[in-house]
C-alpha positions in Angstrom: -56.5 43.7 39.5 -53.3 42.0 39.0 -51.9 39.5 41.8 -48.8 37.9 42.8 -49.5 33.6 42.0 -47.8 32.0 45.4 -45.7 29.4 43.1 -44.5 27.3 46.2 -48.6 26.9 47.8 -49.8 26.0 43.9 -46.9 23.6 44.2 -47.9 21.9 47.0 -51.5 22.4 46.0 -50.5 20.2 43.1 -48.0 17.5 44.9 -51.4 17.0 47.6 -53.5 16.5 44.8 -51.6 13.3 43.3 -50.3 11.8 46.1 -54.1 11.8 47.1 -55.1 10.3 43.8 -51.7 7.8 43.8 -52.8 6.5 47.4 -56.5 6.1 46.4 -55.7 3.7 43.4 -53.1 2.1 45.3 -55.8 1.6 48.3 -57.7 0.0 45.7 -55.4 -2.3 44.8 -54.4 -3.4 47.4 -58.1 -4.1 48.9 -58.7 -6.2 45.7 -61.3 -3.6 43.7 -58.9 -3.0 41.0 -57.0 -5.7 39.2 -53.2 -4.5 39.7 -52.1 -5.9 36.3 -54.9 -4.8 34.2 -55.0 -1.2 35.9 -51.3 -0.8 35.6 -51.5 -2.0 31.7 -54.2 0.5 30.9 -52.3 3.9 32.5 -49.3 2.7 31.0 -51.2 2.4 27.4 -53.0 5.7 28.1 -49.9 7.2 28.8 -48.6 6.1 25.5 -51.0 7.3 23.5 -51.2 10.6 25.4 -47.6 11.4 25.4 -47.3 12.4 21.6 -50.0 14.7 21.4 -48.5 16.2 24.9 -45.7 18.8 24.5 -44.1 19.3 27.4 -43.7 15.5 28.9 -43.6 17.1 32.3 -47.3 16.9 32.0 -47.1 13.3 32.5 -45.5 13.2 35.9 -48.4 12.4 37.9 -49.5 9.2 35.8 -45.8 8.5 35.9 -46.0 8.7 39.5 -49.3 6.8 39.6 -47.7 3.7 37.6 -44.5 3.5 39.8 -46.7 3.3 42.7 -48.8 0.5 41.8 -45.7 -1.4 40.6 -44.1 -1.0 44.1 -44.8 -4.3 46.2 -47.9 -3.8 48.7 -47.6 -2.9 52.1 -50.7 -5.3 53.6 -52.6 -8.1 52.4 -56.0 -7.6 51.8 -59.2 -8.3 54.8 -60.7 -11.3 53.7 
């Protein structure tokens, strides 16, 4: 049985999935769990030692994504 892939909804399947994961670490952060600096120093060091092994770089958009997130400045300070 062959079927046509919706490329737009796996798309946006895709985009939902990461901006769920980018806002959970940056929740996270921002509520103190994760240490910004540290967390942000070991995705970019995963990142490097993924990326060689990895052929099309494209792959790496979503921890791309993730790290550009958590550098951006904080929207609230955390409940203390």
């Amino acid at each position: 049985m062959e079927k046509d892939i919706d490329m737009q909804a796996v798309s946006a399947a895709i985009a939902g999935f990461l901006a769920c994961h980018v806002l959970t670490c940056r929740f996270l952060v921002q509520e103190g769990v994760v240490d910004k600096d540290r967390f942000t120093a070991y995705l970019e060091t995963a990142m490097e030692e993924m990326a060689p092994g990895i052929e099309d770089q494209r792959a790496l958009f979503g921890l791309r994504q993730l790290i550009a997130a958590l550098r951006a400045p904080l929207t609230s300070t955390p409940v203390q």
